[in-house]
C-alpha positions in Angstrom: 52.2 118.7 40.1 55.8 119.5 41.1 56.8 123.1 41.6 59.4 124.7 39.7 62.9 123.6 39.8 61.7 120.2 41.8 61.5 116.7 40.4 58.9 114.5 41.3 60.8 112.6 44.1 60.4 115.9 45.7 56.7 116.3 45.6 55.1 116.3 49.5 51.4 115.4 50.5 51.3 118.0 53.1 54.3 121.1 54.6 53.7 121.5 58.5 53.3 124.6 59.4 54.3 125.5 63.5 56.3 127.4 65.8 59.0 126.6 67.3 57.3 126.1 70.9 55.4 122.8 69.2 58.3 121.0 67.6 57.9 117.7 68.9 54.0 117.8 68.6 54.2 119.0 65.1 57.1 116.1 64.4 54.1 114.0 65.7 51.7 114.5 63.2 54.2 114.4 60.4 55.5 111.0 61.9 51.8 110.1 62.6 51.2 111.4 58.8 53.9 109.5 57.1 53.0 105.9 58.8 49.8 106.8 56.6 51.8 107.0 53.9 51.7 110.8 53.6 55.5 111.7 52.8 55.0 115.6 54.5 57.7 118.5 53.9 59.2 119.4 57.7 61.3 122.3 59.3 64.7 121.6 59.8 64.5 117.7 58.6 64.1 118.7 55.0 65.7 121.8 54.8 68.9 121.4 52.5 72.1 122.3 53.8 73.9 125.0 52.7 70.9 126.8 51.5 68.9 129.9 52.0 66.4 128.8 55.5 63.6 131.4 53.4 64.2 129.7 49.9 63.5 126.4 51.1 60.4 127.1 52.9 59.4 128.3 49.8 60.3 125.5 48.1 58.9 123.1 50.7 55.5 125.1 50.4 55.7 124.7 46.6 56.3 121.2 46.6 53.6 120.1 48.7 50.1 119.4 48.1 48.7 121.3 51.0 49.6 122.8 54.3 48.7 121.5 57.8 49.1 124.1 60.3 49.7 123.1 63.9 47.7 125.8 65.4 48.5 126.6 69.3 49.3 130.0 71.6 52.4 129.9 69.7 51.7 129.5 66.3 49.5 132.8 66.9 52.1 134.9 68.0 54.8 133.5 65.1 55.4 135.6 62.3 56.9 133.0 60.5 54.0 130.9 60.7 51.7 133.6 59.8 54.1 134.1 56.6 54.0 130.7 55.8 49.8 130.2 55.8 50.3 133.4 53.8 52.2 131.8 51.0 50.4 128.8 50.9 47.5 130.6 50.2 48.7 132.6 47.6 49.7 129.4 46.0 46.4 128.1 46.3 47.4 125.2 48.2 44.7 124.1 51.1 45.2 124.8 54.7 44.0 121.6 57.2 44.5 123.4 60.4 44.7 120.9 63.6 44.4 122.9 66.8 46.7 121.2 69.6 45.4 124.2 72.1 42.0 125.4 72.5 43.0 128.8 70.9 41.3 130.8 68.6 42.9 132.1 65.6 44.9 135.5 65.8 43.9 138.0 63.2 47.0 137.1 60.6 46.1 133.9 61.1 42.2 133.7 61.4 41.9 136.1 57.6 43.3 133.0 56.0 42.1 129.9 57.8 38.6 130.7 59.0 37.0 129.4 56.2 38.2 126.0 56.4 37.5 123.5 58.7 39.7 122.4 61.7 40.4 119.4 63.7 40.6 119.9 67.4 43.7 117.6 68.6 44.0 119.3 71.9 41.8 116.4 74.1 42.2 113.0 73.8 45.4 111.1 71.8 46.8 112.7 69.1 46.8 109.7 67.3 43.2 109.4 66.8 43.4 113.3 65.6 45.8 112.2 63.0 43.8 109.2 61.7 40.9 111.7 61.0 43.2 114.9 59.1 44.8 111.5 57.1 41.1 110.8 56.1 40.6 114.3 55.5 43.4 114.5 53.3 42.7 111.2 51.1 39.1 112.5 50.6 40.7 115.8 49.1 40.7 114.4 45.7 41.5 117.6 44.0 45.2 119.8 45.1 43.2 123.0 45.7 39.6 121.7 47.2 38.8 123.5 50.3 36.6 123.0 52.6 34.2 126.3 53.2 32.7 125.0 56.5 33.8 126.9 59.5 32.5 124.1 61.8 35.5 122.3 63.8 35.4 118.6 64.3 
């Protein structure tokens, strides 16, 4: 379902959620994502111009199906990612969190995601990682399934 005051051309599989720090691995997995077939909502590529940077991470979150967060030293210490798992929550969207570090979660990040199960990306190619949150994501056949298992693959 679109979110408000989007059309369906604007409708995501997936927003990615990272800091600044992980740009090019987080352009990465949407790249790897997309070659899927998973169109995926990305800071600054799909931010309009001329608009408000806070509305349209809003409006990306809306208009996505789920959030993956890219999950690293610096996504913990990034209140703007923390903001962002925050509001995808609140929208009832699922978090797939892929850890590119081995890094636990900080607290504002951990009271959100440590129910859900992650994907360790931070050994071995990245592509392989990718092929595994893309099967993840076509066996979410519901929006808002979650996964409750803690255990990390």
């Amino acid at each position: 379902m679109a979110a408000k005051g989007t059309t369906r051309s604007d409708s995501y599989a997936a927003f990615i959620s990272y800091a600044k720090a992980d740009k090019e691995t987080a352009q990465e997995v949407a790249d790897g994502l997309e070659a899927r077939g998973f169109k995926c909502w990305i800071a600054p590529r799909n931010v309009r111009p001329g608009r408000a940077y806070g509305d349209e991470i809003i409006r990306g979150i809306e208009s996505a199906r789920c959030l993956i967060l890219v999950l690293s030293n610096a996504s913990n210490e990034s209140i703007f990612v923390a903001r962002e798992i925050e509001r995808a929550v609140s929208k009832k969207k699922p978090v797939f969190p892929i850890r590119i570090e081995n890094v636990e979660p900080a607290p504002s990040l951990e009271f959100f995601i440590s129910s859900t199960q992650w994907i360790d990306a931070y050994s071995g190619k990245l592509d392989t990682h990718i092929d595994r949150l893309a099967e993840r994501r076509k066996g979410s056949s519901r929006p808002r399934a979650r996964c409750r298992s803690r255990h990390r693959a």
